[in-house]
C-alpha positions in Angstrom: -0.1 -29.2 14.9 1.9 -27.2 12.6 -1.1 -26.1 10.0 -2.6 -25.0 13.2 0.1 -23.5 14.4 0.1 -21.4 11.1 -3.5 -21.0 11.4 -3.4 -19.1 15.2 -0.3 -16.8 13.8 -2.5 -16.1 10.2 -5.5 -15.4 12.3 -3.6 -13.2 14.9 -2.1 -11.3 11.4 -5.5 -10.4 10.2 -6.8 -9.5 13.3 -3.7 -7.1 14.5 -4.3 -5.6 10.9 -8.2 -4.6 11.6 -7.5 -3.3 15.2 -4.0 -1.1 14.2 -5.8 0.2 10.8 -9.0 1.4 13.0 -6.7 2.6 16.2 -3.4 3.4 15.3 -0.6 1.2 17.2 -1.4 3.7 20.8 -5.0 2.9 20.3 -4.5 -0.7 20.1 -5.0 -3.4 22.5 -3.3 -6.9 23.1 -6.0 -7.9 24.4 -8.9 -7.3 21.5 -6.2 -8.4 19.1 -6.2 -11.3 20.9 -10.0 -11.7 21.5 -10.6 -11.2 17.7 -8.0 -13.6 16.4 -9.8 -16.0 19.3 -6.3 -17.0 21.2 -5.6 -16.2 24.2 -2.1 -13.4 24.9 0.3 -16.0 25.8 -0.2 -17.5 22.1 -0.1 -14.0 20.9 2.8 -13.3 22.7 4.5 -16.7 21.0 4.8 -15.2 17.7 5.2 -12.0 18.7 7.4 -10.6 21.4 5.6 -7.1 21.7 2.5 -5.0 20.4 4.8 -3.1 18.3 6.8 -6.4 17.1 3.2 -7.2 15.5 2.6 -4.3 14.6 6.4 -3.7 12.8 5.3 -7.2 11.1 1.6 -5.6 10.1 3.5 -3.1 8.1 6.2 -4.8 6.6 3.4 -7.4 5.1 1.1 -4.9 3.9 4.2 -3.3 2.3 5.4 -5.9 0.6 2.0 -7.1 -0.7 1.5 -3.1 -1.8 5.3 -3.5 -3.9 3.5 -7.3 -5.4 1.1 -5.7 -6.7 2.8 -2.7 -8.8 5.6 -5.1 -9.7 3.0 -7.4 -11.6 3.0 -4.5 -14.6 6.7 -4.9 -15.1 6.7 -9.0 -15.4 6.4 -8.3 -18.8 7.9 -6.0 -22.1 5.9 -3.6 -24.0 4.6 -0.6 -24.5 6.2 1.4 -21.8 3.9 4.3 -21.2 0.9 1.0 -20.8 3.3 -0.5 -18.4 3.4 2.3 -16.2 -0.4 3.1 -16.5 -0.8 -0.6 -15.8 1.1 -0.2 -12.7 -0.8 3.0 -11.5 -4.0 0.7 -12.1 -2.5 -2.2 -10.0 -1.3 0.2 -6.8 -4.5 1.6 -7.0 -7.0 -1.2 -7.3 -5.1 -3.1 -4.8 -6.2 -0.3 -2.5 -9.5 -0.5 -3.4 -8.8 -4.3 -2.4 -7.2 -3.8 0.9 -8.8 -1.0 2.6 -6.8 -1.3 5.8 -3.2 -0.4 3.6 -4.2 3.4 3.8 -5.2 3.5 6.9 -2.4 1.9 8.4 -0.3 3.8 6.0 -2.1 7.1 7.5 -1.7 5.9 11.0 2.0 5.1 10.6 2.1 9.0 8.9 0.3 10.7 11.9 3.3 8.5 14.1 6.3 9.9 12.2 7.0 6.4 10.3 8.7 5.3 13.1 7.8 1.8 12.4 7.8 2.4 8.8 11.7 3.1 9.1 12.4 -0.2 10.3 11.2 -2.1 7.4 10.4 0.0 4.5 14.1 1.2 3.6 15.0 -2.3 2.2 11.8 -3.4 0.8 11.6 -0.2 -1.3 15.1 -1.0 -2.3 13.9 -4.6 -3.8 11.4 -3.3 -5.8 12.5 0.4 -6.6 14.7 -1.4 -9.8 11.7 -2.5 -11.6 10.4 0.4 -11.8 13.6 2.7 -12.2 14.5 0.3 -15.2 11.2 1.4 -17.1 12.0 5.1 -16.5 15.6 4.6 -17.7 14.6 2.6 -20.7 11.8 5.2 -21.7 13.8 8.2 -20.9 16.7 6.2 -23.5 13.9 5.5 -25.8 13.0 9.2 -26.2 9.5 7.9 -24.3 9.7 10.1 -21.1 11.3 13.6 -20.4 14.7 12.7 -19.5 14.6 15.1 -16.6 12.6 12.8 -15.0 13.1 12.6 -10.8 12.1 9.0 -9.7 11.4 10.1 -6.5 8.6 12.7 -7.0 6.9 10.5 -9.9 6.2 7.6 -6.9 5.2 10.3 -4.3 2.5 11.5 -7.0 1.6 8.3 -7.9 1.1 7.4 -3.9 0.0 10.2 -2.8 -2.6 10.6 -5.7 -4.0 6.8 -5.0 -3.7 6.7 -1.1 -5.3 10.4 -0.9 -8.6 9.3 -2.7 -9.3 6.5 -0.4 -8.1 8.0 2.6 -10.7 11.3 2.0 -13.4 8.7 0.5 -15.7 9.9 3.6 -15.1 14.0 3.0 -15.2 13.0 -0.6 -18.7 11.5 -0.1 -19.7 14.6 1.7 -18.4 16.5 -1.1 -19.9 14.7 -4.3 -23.0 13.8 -2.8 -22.7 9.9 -4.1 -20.5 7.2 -2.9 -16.8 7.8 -4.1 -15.8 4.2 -3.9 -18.7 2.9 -6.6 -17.0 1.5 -9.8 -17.9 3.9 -12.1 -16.6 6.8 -9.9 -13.3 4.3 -9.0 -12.8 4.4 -12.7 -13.2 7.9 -13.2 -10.9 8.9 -10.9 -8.1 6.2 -12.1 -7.8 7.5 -15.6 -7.8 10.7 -14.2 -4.7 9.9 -11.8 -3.3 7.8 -15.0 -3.8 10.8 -17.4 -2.1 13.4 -15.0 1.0 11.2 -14.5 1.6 10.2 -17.9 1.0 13.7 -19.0 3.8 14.5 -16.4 6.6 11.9 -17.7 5.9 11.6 -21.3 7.6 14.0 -23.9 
């Protein structure tokens, strides 16, 4: 009972997840949530008390697996400036691994964050150390500029990996070849690593 119990609720999860990246949470239905997870809306409704309970729980999931995955850079001492690139390379490849993230992340934009603002605040505050210790330490170090704002180097370094996968499809259009293929994912990693070490490093 209970691992199916926890397979109905994982199932619901990663269904929720495909209907609120393609919709947005107005654009979403109970019902195909329900449909494609293959329970029926009192399960649903079990777990979670409301479509935006869900979706609340969508986002503060995808946002703590996002935080996992830069953290993994800092698990270990060395070269800073490779630590940061390797943390760059870890946001942005677990983008490439979870193409709902931007668009839910765009979705939650178009919406004001209003969801966001209920869970982001103190999971951002978990993981914002590890990374603020490796700025402190290089800017101590004589590494990075010591004028360095925290803030604006992780809104480049979001903005910079969201933005490509997010305008993949203009991109596309654009390029005339497929933005996504691992040569051009490459490409346009060591670019986005290049401009923000350039940016931070004295």
């Amino acid at each position: 009972m209970e691992r199916s119990a926890k397979g109905s609720r994982e199932r619901i999860l990663a269904a929720a997840e495909e209907v609120f990246a393609a919709k947005g949470i107005d654009g979403a239905r109970v019902d195909e949530i329900a449909h494609l997870a293959q329970v029926n809306k009192r399960m649903l409704y079990h777990y979670f008390n409301s479509k935006e309970d869900l979706y609340t729980y969508v986002l503060k999931v995808n946002f703590e697996k996002s935080l996992a995955a830069g953290k993994k850079a800092f698990s270990e001492k060395g070269d800073l400036k490779q630590q940061v690139a390797e943390a760059i390379r870890n946001y942005f490849y677990f983008l490439a691994a979870n193409p709902n993230y931007p668009r839910l992340m765009a979705w939650e934009a178009l919406q004001g964050g209003n969801y966001a603002r209920k869970v982001l605040p103190e999971i951002w505050e978990e993981g914002l150390p590890s990374l603020k210790a490796i700025l402190e330490e290089g800017v101590a170090r004589g590494v990075f500029r010591p004028d360095l704002d925290l803030k604006q180097v992780l809104a480049s370094i979001t903005t910079l990996c969201s933005g490509y996968f997010t305008n993949k499809d203009i991109l596309a259009i654009l390029w005339e070849e497929d933005p996504l293929s691992p040569d051009n994912r490459e490409k346009r990693l060591k670019h986005i690593i290049d401009l923000i070490l350039r940016s931070i490093v004295i």
